[in-house]
MARDODREN-199572 format. One line per 3 residues: for each residue x, y, z of C-alpha. Coordinates in steps of 0.2 Angstrom, whole numbers. Layout:
BEGIN
X:Y:Z  ...
END
This chain:
BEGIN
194:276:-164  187:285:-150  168:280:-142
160:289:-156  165:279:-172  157:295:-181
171:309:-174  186:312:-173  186:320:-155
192:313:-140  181:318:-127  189:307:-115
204:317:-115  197:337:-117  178:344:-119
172:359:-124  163:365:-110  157:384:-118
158:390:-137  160:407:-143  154:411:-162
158:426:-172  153:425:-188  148:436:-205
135:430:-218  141:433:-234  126:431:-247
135:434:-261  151:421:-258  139:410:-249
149:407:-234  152:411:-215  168:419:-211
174:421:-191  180:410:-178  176:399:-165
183:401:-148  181:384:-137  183:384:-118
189:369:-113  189:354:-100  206:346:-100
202:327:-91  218:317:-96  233:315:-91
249:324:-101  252:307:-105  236:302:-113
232:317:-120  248:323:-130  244:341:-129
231:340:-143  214:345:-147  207:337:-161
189:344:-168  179:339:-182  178:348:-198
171:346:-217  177:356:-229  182:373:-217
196:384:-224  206:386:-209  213:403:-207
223:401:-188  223:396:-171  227:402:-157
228:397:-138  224:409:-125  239:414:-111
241:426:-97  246:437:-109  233:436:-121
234:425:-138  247:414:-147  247:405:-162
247:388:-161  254:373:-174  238:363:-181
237:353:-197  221:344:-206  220:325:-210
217:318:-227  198:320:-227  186:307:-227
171:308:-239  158:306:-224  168:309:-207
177:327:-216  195:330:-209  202:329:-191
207:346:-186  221:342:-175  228:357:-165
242:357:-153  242:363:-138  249:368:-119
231:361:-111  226:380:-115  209:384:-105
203:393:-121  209:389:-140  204:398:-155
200:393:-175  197:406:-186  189:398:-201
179:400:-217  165:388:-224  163:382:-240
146:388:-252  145:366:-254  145:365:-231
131:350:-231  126:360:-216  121:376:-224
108:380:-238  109:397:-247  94:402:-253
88:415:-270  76:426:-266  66:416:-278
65:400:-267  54:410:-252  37:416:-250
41:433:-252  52:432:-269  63:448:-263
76:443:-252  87:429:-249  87:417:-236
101:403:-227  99:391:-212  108:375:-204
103:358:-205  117:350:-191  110:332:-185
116:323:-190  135:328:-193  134:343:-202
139:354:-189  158:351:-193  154:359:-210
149:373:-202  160:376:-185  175:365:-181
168:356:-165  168:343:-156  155:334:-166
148:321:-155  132:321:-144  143:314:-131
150:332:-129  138:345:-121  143:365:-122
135:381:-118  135:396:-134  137:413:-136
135:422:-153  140:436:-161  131:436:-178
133:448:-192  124:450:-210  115:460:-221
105:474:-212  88:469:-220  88:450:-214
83:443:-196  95:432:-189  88:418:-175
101:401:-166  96:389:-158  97:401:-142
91:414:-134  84:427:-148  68:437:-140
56:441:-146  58:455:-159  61:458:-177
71:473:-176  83:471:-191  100:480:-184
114:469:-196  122:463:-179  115:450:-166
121:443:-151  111:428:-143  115:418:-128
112:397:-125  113:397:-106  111:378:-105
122:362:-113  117:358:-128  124:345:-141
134:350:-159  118:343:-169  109:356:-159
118:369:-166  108:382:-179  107:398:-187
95:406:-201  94:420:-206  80:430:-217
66:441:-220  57:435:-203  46:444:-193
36:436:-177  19:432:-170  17:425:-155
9:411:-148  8:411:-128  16:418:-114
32:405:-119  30:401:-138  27:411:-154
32:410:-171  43:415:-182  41:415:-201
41:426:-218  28:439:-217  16:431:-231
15:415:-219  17:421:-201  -1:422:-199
-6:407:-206  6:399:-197  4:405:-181
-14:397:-181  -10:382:-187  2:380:-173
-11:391:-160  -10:375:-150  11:373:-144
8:381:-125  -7:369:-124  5:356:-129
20:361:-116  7:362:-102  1:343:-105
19:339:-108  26:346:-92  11:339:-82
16:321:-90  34:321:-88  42:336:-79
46:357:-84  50:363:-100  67:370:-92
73:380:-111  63:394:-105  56:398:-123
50:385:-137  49:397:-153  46:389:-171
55:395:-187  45:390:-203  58:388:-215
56:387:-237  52:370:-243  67:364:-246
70:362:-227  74:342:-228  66:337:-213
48:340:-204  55:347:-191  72:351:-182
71:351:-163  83:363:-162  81:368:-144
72:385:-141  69:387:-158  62:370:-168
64:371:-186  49:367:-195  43:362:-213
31:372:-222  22:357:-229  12:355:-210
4:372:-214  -11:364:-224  -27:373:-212
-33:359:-201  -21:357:-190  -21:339:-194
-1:338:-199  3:347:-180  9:329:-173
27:335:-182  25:349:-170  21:337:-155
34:326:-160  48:342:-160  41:348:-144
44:331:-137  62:332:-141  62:347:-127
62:332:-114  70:316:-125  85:320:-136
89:337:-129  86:334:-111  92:318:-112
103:312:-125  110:299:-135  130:301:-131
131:293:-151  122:290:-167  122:272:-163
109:274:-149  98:284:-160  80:275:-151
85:286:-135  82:302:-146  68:296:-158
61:280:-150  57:291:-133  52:305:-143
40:296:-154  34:290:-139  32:308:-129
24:314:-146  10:301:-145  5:306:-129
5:324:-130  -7:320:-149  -19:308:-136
-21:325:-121  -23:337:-136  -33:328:-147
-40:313:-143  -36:295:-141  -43:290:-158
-32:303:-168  -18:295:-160  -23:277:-162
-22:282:-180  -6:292:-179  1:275:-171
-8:264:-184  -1:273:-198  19:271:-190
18:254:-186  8:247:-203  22:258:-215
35:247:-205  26:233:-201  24:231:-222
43:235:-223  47:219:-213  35:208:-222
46:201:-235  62:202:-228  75:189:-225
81:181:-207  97:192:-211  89:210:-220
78:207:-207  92:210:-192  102:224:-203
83:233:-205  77:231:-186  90:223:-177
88:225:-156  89:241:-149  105:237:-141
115:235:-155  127:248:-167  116:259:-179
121:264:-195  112:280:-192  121:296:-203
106:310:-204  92:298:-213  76:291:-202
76:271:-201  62:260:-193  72:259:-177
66:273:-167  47:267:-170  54:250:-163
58:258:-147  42:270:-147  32:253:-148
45:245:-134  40:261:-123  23:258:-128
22:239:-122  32:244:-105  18:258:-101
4:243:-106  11:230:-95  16:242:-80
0:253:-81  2:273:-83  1:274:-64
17:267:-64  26:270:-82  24:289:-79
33:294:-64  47:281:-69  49:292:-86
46:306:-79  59:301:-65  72:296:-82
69:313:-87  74:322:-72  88:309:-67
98:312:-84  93:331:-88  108:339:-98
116:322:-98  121:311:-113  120:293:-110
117:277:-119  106:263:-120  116:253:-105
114:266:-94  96:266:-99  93:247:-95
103:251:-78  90:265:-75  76:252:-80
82:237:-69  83:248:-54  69:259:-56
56:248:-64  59:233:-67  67:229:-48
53:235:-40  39:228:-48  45:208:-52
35:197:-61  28:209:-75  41:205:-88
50:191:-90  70:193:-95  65:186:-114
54:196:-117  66:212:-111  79:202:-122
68:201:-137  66:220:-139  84:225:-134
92:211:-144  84:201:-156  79:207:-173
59:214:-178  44:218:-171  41:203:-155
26:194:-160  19:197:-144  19:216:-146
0:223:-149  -2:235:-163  -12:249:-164
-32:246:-169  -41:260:-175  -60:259:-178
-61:272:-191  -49:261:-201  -58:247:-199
-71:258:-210  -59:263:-222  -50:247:-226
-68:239:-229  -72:254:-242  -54:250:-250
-55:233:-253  -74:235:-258  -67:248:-272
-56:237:-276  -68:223:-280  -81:231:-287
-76:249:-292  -88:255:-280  -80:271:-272
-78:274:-253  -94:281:-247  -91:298:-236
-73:299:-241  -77:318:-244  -77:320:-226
-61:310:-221  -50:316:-211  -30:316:-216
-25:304:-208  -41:291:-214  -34:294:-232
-16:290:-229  -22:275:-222  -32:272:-237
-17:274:-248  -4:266:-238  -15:250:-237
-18:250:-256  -9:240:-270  7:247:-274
-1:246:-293  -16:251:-299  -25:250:-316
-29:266:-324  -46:267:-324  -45:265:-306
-32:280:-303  -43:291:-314  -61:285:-307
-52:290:-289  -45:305:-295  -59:311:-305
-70:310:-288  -59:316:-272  -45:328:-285
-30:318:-274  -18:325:-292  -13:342:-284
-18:341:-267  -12:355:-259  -6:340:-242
9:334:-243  5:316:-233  -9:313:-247
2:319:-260  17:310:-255  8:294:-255
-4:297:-271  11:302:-281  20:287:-276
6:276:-284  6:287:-299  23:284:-303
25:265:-298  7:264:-312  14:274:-327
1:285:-322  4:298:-335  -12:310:-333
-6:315:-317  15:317:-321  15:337:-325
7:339:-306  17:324:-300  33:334:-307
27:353:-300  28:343:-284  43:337:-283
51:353:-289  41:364:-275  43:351:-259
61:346:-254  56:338:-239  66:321:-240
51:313:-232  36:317:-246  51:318:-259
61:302:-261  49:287:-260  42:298:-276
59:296:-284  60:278:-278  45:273:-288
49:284:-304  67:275:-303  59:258:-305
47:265:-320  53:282:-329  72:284:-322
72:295:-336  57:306:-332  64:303:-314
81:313:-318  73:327:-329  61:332:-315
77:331:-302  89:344:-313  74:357:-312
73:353:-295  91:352:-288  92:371:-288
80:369:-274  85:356:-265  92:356:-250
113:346:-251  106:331:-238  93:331:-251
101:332:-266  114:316:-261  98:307:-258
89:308:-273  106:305:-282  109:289:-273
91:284:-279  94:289:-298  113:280:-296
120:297:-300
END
């Protein structure tokens, strides 16, 4: 086993410093076709490193490799291990320490990485539509790499498909939508593999600022565009908070709904969610949140998926800050409220044990593979404590100094203490003691002595719940809450509820085929933990329309434990849908 219990690579011994794609789109086979050229690092000795270069792969058709000489190219010997169900195969090549290898390769129509879309499943109905989901080891199913965000490389691209559809990468695209059938794109700085991404569509671009537009099918480009009419004010609070945007570009993709995530922070071009264009702009902290990811995760990364809190908890973290300059302290009061009472809940009636297997410390081995936890809200509020006990005056520069310190670095969460002893810690004694650093990197939960958010406006809304509640009465002025004042509402409500209830609520504020995917997520969820029949045929058009894992599976959850039935009849209407990190999901739900 190397560092990375999640790849076969050995990073230790040879790294891909630069990659080279060439690839076809083929639609119809739903596949890639091309090769993948790695110029490589060799740091062991011949001793230690054997000749060989192993990479990660999941179901690739290898078709030949070769190494690069003096006089061009020569086959080389490889073979593929046994493949296991969740790491994929070891591609093991051998080699004379070549400067350059090789892998001409094919994917599979089932890559987990890849989605292939009708023309059916977009906005505009006519042409079809693909795109990548790497983090967090899905790469492998789509390039043999080395698959770890230990291993840092500069791309090029050489990109061919059908001559109607727009391809973008994670990379330097421009700015135009000239269709041509033939792309090249360049990513000048190191990225990680989970950064790695391709779509490919009918896609046309508005832009946003000087350094941000988006990109997105023509029925939805505008609407877009001014939901998200805020991102270059978000860069400019961000850069004044903790450094430069140094990606040159932050372009957004909006993808179909079956993207399984809100967003993908794929660097110079984030991958968003559809669901977060509702109007109001009151969904735009996923934005803030992928933005942040421009200074903590791609920046500075986690050098494994077991120190996922340097990616999400720093991140979370950012993303509240840039919400607070954009949009006001109390909006992100209740953006943090909302986080910490969904976990906060979680813990509740968990055992000593669940408890350190749920939250453990955040110095400890994650079982992270591609699904969000509680963990990364543990370091956000960790974060949250340092800058409350240190005061901004002092928190800022240090993070902003982190930032700078480890830029296009990976590292995990030892170097970060070191950084943190040294920086911080050393020269301001006194302001933490070493158990209460010890109860956040170490022991299990939330510290008791951690202070959670307090919003006033939920102070209102709770009161009007529990009023209802007792009496029936409904919330006065509920018309006029904002988004985020009824997901509290709901989140803070009885998993259960009678009948009349559900239809007296309904009946007044028309929550059954809300058009917001936070609300719906959380309604629907109620719904189907009550038996809550009048609203099933709306419940079920929503699921089948949304595959955004977040909105989707704690609907699934709650139908398993009531209509497991229903559950599965809505799911194979679905699945054609669905994206295969989403599918696996709901089949783990349902015990398929």
């Amino acid at each position: 086993m190397t560092h990375d219990r999640h790849s076969y690579a050995e990073p230790a011994l040879v790294r891909t410093t630069h990659l080279e794609l060439d690839l076809a789109l083929d639609f119809d086979e739903k596949v890639l076709a091309g090769s993948a050229t790695h110029t490589l690092a060799w740091t062991g000795t011949e001793s230690e490193s054997g000749d060989r270069l192993v990479l990660d792969t999941r179901d690739l058709t290898v078709l030949g490799v070769e190494g690069q000489t003096a006089d061009g190219w020569e086959p080389l010997e490889y073979s593929l291990a046994v493949p296991d169900k969740e790491l994929g195969a070891a591609l093991t090549i051998r080699t004379s320490k070549h400067a350059r290898v090789k892998v001409s390769y094919r994917t599979a129509p089932t890559a987990t990485g890849l989605q292939w879309l009708e023309p059916a499943m977009t906005a505009g109905g006519v042409m079809p539509f693909m795109f990548s989901q790497s983090q967090a080891i899905h790469a492998r199913s789509w390039v043999p790499v080395q698959d770890t965000p230990s291993v840092r490389f500069s791309y090029a691209a050489h990109v061919t498909a059908p001559p109607e559809l727009m391809v973008l990468m994670s990379a330097d695209n421009g700015t135009t939508s000239r269709r041509t059938g033939s792309y090249d794109v360049v990513m000048p700085e190191p990225i990680p593999s989970y950064l790695l991404a391709i779509a490919a569509g009918d896609l046309v671009f508005e832009p946003l600022g000087e350094r941000s537009g988006v990109w997105a099918e023509p029925a939805t480009v505008r609407q877009a565009a001014t939901e998200f009419s805020d991102t270059e004010e978000m860069m400019r609070v961000t850069e004044e908070l903790f450094g430069p945007y140094r990606w040159g570009r932050y372009d957004l993709l909006v993808l179909p709904p079956s993207f399984p995530y809100g967003g993908m922070e794929n660097p110079r071009m984030t991958f968003a969610t559809p669901t977060v264009v509702i109007g109001d702009k009151s969904l735009v902290s996923v934005i803030a949140h992928e933005l942040a990811h421009s200074w903590s995760g791609n920046l500075v990364t986690q050098d494994s998926w077991d120190d996922i809190w340097l990616n999400e908890g720093f991140t979370s973290y950012v993303e509240n800050r840039i919400v607070e300059a954009v949009y006001g302290t109390e909006f992100a009061l209740m953006e943090t409220a909302i986080k910490q009472h969904a976990t906060v809940v979680k813990l509740d009636p968990l055992t000593p044990a669940e408890l350190a297997v749920e939250l453990p410390g955040l110095h400890h081995r994650s079982e992270y593979h591609g699904k969000t936890s509680t963990g990364p809200l543990k370091g956000s509020w960790f974060l949250s404590w340092l800058e409350e006990r240190f005061s901004r005056e002092v928190f800022d520069p240090f993070l902003r100094g982190y930032f700078d310190r480890f830029a296009f670095r990976s590292i995990n969460t030892d170097n970060f203490v070191e950084h943190l002893q040294e920086h911080l810690l050393s020269q301001h004694p006194d302001v933490v003691t070493a158990d209460e650093l010890a109860a956040w990197l170490y022991e299990p939960g939330i510290p008791a002595f951690a202070a959670r958010a307090v919003s006033q406006r939920f102070q209102v809304v709770d009161e009007a719940r529990d009023l209802w509640l007792k009496t029936g009465e409904l919330p006065q002025g509920a018309g006029q809450w904002t988004t985020q004042e009824w997901l509290r509402f709901l989140d803070a409500a009885p998993d259960v509820l009678s009948p009349l209830l559900l239809q007296q609520l309904d009946r007044a504020f028309g929550l059954t085929g809300t058009a917001n995917g936070e609300i719906a997520r959380r309604w629907y969820q109620i719904v189907a933990a009550s038996s809550y029949e009048a609203a099933y045929a709306e419940m079920a058009e929503f699921l089948t329309k949304v595959g955004r894992m977040k909105l989707v599976l704690p609907v699934y959850q709650a139908l398993a434990g009531t209509d497991r039935a229903f559950a599965a009849e809505v799911f194979e209407k679905a699945r054609p849908g669905y994206h295969p990190i989403t599918t696996a999901a709901v089949q783990r739900i349902l015990g398929q």
